[in-house]
ROLUMDO-356663 format. One record per atom (N, C-alpha, C, O): x, y, z. Coordinates in steps of 0.05 Angstrom, whole numbers, plus 32768, in hexadecimal, padded with zeros to 4 digits. Example, Ala and Ser with C-alpha at 12.3 -4.5 7.8 and 13.67 -1.06 7.14 Angstrom:
BEGIN
81087F8E809C;80F67FA6809C;81087FBE809C;811D7FBE80A9;81017FD3808E;81117FEB808F;81028001809D;810C801780A1;
This chain:
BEGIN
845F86738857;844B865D8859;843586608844;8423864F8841;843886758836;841E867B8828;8423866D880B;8414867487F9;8434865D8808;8438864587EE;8438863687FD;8421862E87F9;843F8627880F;843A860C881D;842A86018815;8415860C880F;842D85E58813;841185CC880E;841985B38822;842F85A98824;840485AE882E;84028594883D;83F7857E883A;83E3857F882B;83FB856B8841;83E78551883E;83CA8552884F;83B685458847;83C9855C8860;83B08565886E;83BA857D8884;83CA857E8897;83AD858B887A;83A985A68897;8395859E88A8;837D859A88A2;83A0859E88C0;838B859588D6;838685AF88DF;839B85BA88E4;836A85C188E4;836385D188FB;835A85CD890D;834485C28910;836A85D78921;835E85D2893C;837185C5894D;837085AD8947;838485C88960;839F85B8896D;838D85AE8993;839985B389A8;837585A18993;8371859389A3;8374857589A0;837E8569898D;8368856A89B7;8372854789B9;83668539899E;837285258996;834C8544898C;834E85368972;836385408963;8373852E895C;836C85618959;837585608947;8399855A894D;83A68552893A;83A6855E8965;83B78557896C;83BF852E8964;83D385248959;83A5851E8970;83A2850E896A;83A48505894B;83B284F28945;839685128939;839685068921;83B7850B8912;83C3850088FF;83C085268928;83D885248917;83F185158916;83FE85128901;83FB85068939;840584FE8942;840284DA8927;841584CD8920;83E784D78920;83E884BD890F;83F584C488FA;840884B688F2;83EE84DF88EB;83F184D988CF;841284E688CE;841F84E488BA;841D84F288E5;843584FB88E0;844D84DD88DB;845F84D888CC;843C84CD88F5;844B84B388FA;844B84A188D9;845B849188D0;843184AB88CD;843284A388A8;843D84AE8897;843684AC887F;845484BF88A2;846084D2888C;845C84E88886;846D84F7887D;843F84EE8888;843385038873;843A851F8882;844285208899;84358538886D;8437854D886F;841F85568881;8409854D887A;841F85638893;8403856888AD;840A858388B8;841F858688C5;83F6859D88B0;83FB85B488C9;83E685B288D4;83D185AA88CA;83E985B988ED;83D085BE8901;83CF85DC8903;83E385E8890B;83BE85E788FD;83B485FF8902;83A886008922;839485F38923;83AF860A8939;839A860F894B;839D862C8960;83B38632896A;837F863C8963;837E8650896D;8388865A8989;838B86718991;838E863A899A;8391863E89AE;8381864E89BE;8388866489C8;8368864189BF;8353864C89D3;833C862889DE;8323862989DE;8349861489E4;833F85FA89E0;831E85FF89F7;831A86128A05;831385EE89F5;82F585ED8A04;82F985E78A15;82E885F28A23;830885DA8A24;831485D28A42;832A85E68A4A;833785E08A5E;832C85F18A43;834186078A55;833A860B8A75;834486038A8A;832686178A6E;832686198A95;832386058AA4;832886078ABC;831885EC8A99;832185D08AAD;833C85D48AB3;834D85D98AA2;834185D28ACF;835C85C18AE1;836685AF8AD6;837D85B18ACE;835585968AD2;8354857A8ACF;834485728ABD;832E857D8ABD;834985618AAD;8336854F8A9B;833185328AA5;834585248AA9;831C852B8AA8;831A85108AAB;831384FA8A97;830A84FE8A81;831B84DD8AA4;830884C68A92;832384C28A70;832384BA8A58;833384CB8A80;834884C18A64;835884AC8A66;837084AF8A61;8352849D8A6B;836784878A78;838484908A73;838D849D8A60;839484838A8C;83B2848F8A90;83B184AC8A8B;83C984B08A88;83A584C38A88;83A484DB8A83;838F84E08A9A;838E84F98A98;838284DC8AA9;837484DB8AB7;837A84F18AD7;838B84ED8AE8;836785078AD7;836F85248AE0;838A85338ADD;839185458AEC;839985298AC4;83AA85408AB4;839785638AB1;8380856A8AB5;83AC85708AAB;83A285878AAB;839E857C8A82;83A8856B8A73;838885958A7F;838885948A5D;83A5859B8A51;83B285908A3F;83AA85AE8A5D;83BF85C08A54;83DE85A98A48;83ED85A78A34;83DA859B8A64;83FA858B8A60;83F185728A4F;840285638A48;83DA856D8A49;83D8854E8A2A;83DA856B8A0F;83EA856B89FD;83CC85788A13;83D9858889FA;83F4859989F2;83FB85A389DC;840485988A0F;841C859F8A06;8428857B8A00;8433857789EB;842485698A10;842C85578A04;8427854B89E6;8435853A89DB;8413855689DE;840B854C89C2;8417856289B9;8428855989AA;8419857589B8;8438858289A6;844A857A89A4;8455857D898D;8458856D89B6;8474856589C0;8478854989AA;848C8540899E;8461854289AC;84608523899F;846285258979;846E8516896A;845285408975;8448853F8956;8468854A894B;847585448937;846C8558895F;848885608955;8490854E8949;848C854B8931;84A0853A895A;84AE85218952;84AA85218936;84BD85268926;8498851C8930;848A85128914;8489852988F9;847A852688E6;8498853A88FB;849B854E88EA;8482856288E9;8484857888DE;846B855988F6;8456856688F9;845C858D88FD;84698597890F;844F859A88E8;845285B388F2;843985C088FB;842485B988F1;843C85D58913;842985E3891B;842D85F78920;844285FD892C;8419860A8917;8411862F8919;83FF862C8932;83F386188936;83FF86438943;83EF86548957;83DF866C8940;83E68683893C;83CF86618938;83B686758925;839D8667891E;8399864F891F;838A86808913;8373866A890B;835E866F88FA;834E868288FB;835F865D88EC;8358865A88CE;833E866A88CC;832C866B88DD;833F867588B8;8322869588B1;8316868A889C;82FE868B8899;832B867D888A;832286728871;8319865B8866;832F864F8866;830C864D885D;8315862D8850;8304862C8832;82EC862F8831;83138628881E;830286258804;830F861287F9;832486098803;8304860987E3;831685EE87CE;8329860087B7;8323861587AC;833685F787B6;835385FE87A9;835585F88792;836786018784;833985DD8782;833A85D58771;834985B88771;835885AF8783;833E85A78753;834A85868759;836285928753;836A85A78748;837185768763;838F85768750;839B8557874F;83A285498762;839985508730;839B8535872A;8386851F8734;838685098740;837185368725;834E85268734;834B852D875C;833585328766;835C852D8766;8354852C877A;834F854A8794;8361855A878F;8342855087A5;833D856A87A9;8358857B87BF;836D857487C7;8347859787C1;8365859F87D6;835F85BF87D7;835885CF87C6;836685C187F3;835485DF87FE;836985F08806;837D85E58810;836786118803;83758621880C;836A862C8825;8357863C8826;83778620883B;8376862B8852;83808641885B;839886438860;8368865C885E;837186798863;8374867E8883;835F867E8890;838C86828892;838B868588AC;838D86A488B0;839386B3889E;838886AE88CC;838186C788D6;839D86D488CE;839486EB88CA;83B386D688CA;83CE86D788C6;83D386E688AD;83E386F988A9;83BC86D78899;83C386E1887E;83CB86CF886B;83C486CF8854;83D786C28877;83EB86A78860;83D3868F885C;83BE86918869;83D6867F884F;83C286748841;83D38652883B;83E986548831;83CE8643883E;83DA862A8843;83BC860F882B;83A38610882D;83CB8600881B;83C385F2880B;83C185D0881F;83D385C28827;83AE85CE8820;83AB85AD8828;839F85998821;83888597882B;83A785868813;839285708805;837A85678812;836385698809;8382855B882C;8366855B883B;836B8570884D;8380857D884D;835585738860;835085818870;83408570888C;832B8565888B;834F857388A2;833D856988BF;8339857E88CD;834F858688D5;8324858E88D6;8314859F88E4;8308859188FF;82F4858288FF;831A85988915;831D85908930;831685AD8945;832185B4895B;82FE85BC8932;830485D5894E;82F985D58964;82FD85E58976;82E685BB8963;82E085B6897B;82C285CC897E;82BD85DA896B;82B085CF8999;82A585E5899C;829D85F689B3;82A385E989C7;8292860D89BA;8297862689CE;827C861889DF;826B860889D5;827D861E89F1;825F86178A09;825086378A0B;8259864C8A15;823B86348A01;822186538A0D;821886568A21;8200865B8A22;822586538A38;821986568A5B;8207866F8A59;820986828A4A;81F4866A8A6C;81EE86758A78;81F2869E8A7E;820086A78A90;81E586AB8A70;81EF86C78A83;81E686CA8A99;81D386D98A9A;81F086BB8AB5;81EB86C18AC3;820686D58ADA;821D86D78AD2;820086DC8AEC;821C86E78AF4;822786CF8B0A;821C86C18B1A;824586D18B02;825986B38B09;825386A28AF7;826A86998AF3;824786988AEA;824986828ADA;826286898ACA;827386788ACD;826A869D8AB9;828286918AAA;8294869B8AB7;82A186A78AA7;829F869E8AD0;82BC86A68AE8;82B5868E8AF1;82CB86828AF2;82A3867E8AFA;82A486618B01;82A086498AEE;829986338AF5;82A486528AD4;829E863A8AC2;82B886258ACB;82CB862E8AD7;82B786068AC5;82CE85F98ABE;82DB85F38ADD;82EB85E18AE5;82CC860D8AED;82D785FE8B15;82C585F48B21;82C485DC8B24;82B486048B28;829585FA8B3A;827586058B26;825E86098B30;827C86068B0F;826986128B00;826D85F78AE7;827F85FA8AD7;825D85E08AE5;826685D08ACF;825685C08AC0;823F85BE8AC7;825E85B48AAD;824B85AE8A9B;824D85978A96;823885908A8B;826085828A9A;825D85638A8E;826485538AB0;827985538ABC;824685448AB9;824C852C8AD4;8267851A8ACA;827A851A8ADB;826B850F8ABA;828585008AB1;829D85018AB2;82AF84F08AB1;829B85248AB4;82B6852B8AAF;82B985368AD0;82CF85388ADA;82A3853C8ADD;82AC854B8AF9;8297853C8B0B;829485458B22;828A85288B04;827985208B18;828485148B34;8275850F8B48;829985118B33;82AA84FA8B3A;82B985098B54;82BF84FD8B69;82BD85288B51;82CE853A8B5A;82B485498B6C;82B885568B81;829C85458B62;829085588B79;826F85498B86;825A85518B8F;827C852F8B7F;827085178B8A;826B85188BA7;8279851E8BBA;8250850E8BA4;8240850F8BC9;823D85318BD4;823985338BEC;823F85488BC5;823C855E8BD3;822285738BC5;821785708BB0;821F85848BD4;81FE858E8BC8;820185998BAD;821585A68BA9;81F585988B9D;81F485948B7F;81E285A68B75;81D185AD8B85;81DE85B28B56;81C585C48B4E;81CC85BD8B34;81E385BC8B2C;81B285B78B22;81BA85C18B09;81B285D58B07;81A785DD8B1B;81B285E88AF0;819E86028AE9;819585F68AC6;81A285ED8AB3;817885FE8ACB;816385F88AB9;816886118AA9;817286258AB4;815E86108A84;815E86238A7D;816D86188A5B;816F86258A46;817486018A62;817F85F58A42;816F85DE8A3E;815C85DA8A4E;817585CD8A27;816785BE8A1F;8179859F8A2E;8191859B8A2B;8166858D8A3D;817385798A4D;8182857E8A65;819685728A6E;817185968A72;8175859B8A8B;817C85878AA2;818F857F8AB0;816085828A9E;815285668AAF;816185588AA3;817885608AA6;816085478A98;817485308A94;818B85398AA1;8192852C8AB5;819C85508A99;81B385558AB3;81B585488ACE;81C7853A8AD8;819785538ADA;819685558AF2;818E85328AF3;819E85278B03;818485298AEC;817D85098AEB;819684F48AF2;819B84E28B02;81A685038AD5;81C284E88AD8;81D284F78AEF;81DC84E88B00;81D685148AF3;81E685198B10;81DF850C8B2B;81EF850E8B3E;81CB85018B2D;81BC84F08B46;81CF84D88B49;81CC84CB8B5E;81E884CC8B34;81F284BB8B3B;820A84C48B50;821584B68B62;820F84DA8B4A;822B84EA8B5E;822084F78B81;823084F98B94;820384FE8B84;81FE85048B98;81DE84FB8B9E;81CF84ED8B8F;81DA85058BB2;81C484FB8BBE;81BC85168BBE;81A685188BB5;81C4852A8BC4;81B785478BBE;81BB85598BB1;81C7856E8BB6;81AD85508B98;81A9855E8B82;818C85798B7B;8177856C8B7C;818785938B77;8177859D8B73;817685AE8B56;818785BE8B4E;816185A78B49;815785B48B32;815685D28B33;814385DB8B40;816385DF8B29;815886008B27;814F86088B16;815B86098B01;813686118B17;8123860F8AFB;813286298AE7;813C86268AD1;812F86408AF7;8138865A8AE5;812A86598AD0;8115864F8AD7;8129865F8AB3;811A86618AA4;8111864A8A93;8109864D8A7C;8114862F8AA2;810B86178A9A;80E9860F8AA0;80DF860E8AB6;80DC86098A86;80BF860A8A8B;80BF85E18A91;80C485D08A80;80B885DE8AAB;80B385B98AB2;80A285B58AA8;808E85C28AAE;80A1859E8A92;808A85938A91;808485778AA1;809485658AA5;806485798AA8;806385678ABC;806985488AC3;806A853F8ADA;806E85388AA3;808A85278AA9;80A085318ABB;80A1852E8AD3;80B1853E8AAD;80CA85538AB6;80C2854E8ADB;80D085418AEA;80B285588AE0;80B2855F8AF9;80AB85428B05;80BF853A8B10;809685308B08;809685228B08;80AE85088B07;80AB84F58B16;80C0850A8AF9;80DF84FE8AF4;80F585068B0F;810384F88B1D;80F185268B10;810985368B20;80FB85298B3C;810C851D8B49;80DD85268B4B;80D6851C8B56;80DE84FE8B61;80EB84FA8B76;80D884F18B57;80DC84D78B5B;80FA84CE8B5D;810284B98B68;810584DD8B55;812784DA8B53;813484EC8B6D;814D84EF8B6F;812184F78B7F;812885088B99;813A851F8B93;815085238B9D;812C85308B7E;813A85478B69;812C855C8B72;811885638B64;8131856C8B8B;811D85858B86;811085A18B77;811985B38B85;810A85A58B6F;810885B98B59;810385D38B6D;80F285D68B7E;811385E18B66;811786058B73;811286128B5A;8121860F8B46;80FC86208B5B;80EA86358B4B;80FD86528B4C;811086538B5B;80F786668B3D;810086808B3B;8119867D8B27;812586698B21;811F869B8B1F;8136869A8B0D;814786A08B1F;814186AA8B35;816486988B17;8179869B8B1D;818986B68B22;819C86BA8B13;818786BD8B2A;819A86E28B34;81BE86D88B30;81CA86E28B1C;81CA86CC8B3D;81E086CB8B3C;81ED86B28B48;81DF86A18B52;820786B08B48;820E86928B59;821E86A18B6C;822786B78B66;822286998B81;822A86A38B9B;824686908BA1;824686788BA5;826086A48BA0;827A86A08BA6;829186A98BC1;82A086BC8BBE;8290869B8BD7;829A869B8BE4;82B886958BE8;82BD867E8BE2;82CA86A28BEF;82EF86968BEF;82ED868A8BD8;82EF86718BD7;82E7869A8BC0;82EF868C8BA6;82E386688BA1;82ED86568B94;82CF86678BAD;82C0864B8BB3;829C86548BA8;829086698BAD;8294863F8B9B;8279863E8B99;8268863F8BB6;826E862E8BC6;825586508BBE;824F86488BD6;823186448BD6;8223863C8BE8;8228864E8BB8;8205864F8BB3;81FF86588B9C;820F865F8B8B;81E286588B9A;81D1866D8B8C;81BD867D8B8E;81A686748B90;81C386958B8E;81B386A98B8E;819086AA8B81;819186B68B6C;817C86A48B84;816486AE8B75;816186C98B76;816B86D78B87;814D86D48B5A;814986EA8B62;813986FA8B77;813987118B81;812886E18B78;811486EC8B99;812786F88BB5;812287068BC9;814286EA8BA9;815186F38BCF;815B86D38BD0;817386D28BD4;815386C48BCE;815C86A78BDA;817886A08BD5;818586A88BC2;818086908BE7;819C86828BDA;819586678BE6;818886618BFA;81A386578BCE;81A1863B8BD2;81C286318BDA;81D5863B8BCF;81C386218BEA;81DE861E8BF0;81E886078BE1;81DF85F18BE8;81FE86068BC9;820385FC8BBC;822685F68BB6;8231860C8BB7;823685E28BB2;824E85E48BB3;825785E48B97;826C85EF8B91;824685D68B83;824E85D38B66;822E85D48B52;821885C98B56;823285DE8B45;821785E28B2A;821C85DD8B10;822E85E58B02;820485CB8B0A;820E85C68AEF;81F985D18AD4;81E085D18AD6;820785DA8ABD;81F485DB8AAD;81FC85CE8A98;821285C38A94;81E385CE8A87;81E585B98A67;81EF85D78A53;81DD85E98A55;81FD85DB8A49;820785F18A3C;81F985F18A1D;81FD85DB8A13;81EE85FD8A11;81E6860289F3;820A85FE89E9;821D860889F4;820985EC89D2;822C85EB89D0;822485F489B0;821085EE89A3;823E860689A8;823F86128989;825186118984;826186188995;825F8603895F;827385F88959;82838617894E;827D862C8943;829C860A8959;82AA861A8951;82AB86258929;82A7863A891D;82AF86138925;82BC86198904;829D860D88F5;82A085F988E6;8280861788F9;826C860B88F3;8264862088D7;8251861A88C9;8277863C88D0;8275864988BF;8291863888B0;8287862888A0;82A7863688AF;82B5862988A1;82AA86178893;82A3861C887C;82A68600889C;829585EA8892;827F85F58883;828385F0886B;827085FE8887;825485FC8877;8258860D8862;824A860E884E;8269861A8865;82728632884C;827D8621883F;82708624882B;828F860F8839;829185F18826;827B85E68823;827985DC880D;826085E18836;825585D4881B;824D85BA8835;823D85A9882F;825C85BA8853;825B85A08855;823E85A28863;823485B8886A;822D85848866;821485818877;821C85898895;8232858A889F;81FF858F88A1;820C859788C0;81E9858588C7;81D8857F88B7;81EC858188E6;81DD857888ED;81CC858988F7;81D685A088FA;81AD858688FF;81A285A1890D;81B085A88924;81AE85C08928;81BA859F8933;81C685AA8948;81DE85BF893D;81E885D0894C;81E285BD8928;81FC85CC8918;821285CD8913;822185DB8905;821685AA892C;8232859A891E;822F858F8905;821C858588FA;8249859288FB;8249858288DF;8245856988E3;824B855888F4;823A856A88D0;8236854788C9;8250852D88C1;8259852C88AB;8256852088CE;8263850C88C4;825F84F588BD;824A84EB88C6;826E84E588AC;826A84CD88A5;827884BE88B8;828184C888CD;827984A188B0;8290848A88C8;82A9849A88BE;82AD84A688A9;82B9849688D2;82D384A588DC;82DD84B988CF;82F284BA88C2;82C884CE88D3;82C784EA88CE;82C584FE88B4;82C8851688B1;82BF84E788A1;82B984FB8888;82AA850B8888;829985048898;82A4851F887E;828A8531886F;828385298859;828C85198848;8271853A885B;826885388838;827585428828;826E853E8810;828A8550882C;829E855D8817;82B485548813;82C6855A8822;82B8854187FB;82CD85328800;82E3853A8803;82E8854C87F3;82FA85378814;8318853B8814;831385538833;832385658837;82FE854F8841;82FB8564885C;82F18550886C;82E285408862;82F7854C8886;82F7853C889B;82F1855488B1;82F5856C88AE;82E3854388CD;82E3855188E3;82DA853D88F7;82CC852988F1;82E585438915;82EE85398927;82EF853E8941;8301854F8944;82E385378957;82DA853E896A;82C385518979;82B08542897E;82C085648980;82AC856A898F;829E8582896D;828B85918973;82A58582895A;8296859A894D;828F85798942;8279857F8938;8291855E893D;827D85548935;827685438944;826A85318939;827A8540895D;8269852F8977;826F8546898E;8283854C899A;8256854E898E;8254856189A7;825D855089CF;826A855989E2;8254853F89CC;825B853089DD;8275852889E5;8279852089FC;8284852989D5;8294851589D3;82AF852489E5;82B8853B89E2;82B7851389F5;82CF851D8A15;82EB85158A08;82EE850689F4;82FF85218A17;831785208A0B;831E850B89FB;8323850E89E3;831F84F38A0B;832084E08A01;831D84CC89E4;832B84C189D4;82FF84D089EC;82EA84D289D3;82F584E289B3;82F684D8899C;82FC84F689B9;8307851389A4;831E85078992;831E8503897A;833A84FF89AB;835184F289A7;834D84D68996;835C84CD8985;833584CB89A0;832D84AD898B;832884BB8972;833884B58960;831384D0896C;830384D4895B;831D84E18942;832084D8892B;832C84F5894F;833F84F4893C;835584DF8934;836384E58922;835784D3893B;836D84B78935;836084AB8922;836884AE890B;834D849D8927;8336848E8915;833884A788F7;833E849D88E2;833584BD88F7;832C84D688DD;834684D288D1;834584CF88B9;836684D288DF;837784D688D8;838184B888CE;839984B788C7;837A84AA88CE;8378848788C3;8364848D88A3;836F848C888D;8350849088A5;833784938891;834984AD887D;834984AB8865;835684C08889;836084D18871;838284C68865;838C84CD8850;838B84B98876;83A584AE886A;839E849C8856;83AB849C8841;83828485885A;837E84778844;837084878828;836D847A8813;836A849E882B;836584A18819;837584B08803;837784AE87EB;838084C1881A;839984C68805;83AA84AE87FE;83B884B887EC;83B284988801;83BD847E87FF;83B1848387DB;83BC848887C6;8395847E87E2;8383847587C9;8390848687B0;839E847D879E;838784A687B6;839084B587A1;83B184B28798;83B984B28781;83C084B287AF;83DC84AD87A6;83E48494878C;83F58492877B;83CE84828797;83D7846A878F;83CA8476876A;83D884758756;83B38480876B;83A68482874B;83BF84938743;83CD84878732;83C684A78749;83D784B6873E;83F484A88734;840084AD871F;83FE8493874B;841784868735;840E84758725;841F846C8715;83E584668720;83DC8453870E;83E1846286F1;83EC845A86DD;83D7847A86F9;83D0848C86D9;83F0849F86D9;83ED84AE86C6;840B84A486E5;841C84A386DC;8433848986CD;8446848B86BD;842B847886D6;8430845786CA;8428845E86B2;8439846886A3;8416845B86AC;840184538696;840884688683;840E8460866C;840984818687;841984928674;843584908669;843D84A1865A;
């Protein structure tokens, strides 16, 4: 593999970069997906909000998006990329040697960077043995599932409160856990009026019964009796040293920056789903690469096309 050249190396084998490849394979082109196999939804059961995919496990749309890229000559490695530099033009146009953990080193004209990114919970004790079951982080994706039952966010990230605000549409009893969140008296004022109670003290631990959420622990002694908790997670991009080590813009939050359907600033490098919309749900990811993998077929179109103008012309 270590002479190989592709028409785009995709990193990253979730629903964007799976997605982007499934188009451009269906266009002919040469496509590896590089992915680590470690995706951000793993410990979800279920994903929601995907139409017709709708509480699939993650696991089986990404074995199905293998199954599919296949078809399409699409090749894919289980590894993950350490490296990415430019390779230099060739026939004016650019092209990067992608170094994976492996050793071998793979040539790709463009490049789509799909790694998606990791969530910073909480060190609290249970939070990450209950992440992804009764420990969670997006109402959209699980509001639905633990709808009408006693509820907590935990304070302590940035847009706590707001958590706890829009979760008020799934239950009627919802409580704020401040933990090391300082209210300001808006803040409190808001959680108020919205019948949000605010429980003071830090957090000691979450309390697990028969493998079930059953509370939370303060450290004074208290337990709050709770069936599901949510937090707003600090999220950090996976491949946010790849990228910027080319050169590309990142936003302050530390996703890269993109243009409309997924450029960077570095021409001939694309990226696609959650490392450049933090937000953005399966669904969302699967658009975001389709759309990147459209925007990079035309452009290689472009260069292809100069390259037989100025072999003509010779």
């Amino acid at each position: 593999m270590a002479t190989t050249a592709y028409d785009v190396v995709i990193v990253g084998g979730g629903a964007a970069g799976l997605s982007a490849a499934l188009v451009l394979g269906r266009a002919r082109r040469r496509v590896l997906v590089v992915d680590a196999g470690a995706p951000r939804n793993a410990p979800a059961a279920h994903m929601q909000g995907y139409l017709s995919r709708d509480g699939m496990p993650p696991s089986e749309l990404l074995a199905a998006g293998r199954e599919e890229i296949a078809r399409y000559g699409v090749d894919l490695v289980v590894d993950a990329v350490v490296g990415l530099r430019p390779a230099g033009a060739v026939d004016g146009e650019p092209s990067f040697d992608v170094e994976l953990a492996s050793g071998d080193v793979v040539v790709g004209r463009r490049v789509l960077v799909t790694t998606g990114v990791r969530d910073d919970v909480p060190e609290v004790p249970g939070v990450r043995e209950r992440w992804g079951r009764d420990l969670l982080h997006c109402p959209y994706c699980h509001g639905w599932e633990v709808r009408d039952q006693p509820l907590a966010v935990l304070g302590g990230f940035a847009g706590s409160v707001d958590h706890a605000l829009l979760l008020r549409q799934w239950s009627d009893d919802v409580v704020f856990l401040a933990h090391t969140h300082e209210l300001a008296a808006e803040e409190r004022e808001q959680l108020a009026a919205c019948s949000v109670p605010v429980v003071e003290g830090h957090v000691a631990r979450l309390v697990v019964e028969g493998d079930r959420l059953a509370g939370v622990e303060l450290e004074d002694g208290r337990t709050v009796r709770r069936t599901a908790v949510f937090v707003r997670p600090r999220i950090v991009p996976h491949a946010d040293g790849l990228l910027a080590g080319l050169g590309c813009d990142v936003e302050p939050s530390v996703l890269v920056a993109t243009h409309r359907m997924g450029a960077t600033s570095v021409p001939g490098v694309w990226a696609a789903g959650n490392v450049a919309d933090p937000r953005a749900q399966v669904i969302t990811a699967a658009g975001a690469g389709s759309a990147a993998a459209i925007a990079i077929n035309a452009d290689l179109v472009t260069a292809d096309v100069a390259r037989s103008v100025a072999a003509a012309r010779a």
